[in-house]
C-alpha positions as CSV (number, residue, x, y, z in Angstrom):
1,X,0.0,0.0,0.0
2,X,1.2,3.3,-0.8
3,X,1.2,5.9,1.3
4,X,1.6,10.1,1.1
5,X,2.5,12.4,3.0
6,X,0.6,14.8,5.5
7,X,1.3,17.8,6.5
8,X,-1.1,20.0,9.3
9,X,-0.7,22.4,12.0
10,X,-1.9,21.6,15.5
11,X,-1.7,23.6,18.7
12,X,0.8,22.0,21.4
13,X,-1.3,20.7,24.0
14,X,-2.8,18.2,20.3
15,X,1.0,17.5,19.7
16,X,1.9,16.7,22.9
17,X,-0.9,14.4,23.4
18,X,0.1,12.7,19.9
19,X,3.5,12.2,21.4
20,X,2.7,10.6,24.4
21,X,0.0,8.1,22.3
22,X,2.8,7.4,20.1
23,X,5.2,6.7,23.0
24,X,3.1,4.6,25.0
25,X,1.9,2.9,22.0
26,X,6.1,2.4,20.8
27,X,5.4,3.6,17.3
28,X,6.2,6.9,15.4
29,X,4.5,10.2,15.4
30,X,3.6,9.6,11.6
31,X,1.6,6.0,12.5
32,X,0.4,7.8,15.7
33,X,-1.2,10.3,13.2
34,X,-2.6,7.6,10.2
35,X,-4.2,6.0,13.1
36,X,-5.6,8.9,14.9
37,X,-7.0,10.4,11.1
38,X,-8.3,7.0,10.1
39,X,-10.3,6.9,13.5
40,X,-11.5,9.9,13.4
41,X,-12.7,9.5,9.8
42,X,-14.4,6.1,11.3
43,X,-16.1,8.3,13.9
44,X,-17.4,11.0,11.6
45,X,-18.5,8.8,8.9
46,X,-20.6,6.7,11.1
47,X,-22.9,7.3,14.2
48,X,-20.8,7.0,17.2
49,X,-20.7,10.0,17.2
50,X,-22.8,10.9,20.9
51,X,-20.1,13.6,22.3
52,X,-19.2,16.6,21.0
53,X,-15.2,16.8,21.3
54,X,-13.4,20.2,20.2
55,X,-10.8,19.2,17.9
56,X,-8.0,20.6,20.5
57,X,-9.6,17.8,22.9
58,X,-10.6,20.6,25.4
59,X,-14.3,19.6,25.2
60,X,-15.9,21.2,28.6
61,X,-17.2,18.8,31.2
62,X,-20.6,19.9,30.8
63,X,-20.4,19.3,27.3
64,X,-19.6,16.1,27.5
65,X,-21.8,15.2,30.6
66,X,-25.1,16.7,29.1
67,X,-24.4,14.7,25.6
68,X,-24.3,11.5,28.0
69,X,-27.4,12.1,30.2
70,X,-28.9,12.9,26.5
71,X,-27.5,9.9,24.6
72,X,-28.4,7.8,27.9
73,X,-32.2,8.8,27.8
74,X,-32.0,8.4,23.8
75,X,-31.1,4.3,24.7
76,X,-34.0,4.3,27.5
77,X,-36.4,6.0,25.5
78,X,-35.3,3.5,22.7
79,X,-35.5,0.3,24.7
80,X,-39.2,0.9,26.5
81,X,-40.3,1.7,22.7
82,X,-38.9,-1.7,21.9
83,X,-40.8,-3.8,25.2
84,X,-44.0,-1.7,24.2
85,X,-43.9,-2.8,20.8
């Protein structure tokens, strides 16, 4: 498979988690980023998308709580509709 290069600009708190991903994980920056793009293309493209992130990662907790308690009464909502039909 051929691959091409990338080029993007991301503020440093996105490159220093990108990193420390790609340290942990023992792999380069460059497959740290082909994974990260392809998962995030994965995420948009489909709908698991329940949480809205900022792309700098600095989503605010009540963001990210409210989408729960939303996507949490979507499923119960979903599942009594299901045993009352």
């Amino acid at each position: 498979m051929s691959k091409n290069t990338l080029s993007a600009k991301v503020g440093d708190r996105t490159l220093e988690r990108l990193e420390d991903y790609a340290n942990e994980e023992g792999i380069s920056k460059s497959e740290a980023t082909d994974r990260m793009v392809k998962q995030g293309l994965d995420v948009e493209e489909s709908d698991m998308r329940l949480v809205p992130v900022r792309a700098d990662g600095s989503g605010a907790v009540e963001d990210v709580q409210e989408a729960a308690s939303k996507a949490k009464d979507e499923i119960t909502t979903t599942q009594a509709e299901r045993l009352n039909s």
